[in-house]
N, C-alpha and C positions, 0 to 999 in steps of 0.2 A: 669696612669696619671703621669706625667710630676712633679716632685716633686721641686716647689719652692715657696715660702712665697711673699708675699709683707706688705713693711712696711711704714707709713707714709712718706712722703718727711721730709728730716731734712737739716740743715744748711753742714751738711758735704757731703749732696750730687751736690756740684757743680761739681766736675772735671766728675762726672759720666753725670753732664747734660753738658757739653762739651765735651765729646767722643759723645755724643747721636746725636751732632752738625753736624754727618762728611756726606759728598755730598752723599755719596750711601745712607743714613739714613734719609735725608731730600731731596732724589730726586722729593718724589709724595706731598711736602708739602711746594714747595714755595724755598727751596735749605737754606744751610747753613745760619745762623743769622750771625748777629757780635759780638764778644764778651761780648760790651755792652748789648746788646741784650739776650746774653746767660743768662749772669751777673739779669740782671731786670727780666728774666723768673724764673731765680731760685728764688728769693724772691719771687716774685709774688707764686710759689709754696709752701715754706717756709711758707708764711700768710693766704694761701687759704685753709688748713686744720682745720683753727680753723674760720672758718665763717660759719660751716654748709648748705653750699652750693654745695660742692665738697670737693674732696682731691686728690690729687698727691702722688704717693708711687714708692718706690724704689721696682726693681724686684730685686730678692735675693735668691742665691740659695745654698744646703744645706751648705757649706763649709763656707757660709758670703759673699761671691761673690757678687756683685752690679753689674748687667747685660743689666738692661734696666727700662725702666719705664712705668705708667698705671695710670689711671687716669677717675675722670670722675667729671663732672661736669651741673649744670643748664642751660638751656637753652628753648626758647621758639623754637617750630617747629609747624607750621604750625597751631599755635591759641592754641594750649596745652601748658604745661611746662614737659618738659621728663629730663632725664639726653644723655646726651651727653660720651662716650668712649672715650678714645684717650689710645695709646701706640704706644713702641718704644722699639726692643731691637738691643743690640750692634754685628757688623756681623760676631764677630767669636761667636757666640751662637745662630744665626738663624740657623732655620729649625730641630729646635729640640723637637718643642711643649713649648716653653716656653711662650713665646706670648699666647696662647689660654691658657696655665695655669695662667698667672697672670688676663687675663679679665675675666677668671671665677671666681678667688678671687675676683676681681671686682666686679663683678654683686651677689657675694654673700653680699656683701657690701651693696650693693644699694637696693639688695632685700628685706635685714634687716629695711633696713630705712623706707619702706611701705612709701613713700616722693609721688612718680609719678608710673601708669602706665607700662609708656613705659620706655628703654633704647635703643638710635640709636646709630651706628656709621657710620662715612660717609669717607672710602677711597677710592684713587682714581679710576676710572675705571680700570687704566694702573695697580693699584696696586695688582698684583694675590695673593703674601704672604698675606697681610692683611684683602684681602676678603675671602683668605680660612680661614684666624682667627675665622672670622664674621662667617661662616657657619660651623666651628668646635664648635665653643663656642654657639651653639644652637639660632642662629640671623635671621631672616625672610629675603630675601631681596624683600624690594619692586617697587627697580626699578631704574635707573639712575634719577639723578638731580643736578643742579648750587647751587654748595654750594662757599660758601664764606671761606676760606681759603688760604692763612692768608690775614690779612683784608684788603678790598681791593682790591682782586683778586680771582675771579669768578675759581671755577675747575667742570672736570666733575667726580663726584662722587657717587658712588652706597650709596643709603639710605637702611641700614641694620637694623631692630628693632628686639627687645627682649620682650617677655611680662614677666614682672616682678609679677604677679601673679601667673603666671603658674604655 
């Protein structure tokens, strides 16, 4: 396995959520924010570790290296409450297994929390890396659907679920 940590999001990880920003990284997710934008995500990450809701964490690899990031959070799907996935790593570090190593630290997270059932992630169809994420990191897929990302704009998205009691 792919040897890297993830560590909660902190205040010094903004420049890492602006490298995260660049067009190849946010092509299946709606394209680059604006600054401001970047700027208001990172707090919003920054605060969202301590609501018990979710958490944001910096991926991290052996040396200290901040590479990309993972996350997950609450969410209602389909009359439940599950948790929700999300990541992102930076592209001179894809296709190394990084990514399926930070959402298994992830889901080892969530599994602790005994919170919800289920964990989904929902990338795009177009998106081949992040749905082999989903089916490296042991994800059911059940099927394409219109998901709403980012808000506002309707995508076609594979719904990928985890059972979190297994």
């Amino acid at each position: 396995m792919t040897d890297v940590r993830i560590e909660p999001w902190c205040g010094d990880d903004l420049d890492l959520l602006r490298r995260l920003n660049a067009p190849e990284i946010r092509e299946h997710t709606g394209g680059p924010e604006t600054d401001a934008q970047v700027v208001a995500r990172h707090e919003r990450y920054v605060r969202f570790g301590g609501t018990g809701q979710g958490c944001m964490y910096s991926v991290v690899l052996p040396d200290g290296s901040k590479v990309g990031s993972v996350g997950y959070w609450e969410r209602e799907w389909r009359d439940q409450r599950v948790y929700e996935l999300g990541w992102a790593v930076l592209p001179g570090h894809q296709g190394r297994g990084l990514a399926t190593a930070a959402v298994r630290a992830a889901v080892a997270v969530v599994r602790a929390r005994r919170n919800h059932r289920w964990a989904h992630a929902y990338p795009s169809v177009d998106n081949a890396p992040s749905n082999a994420v989903c089916r490296k990191a042991g994800f059911t897929l059940l099927g394409e659907t219109e998901f709403e990302y980012p808000p506002g704009r309707l995508m076609r998205a594979n719904d990928w679920r985890l059972d979190l009691a297994a």
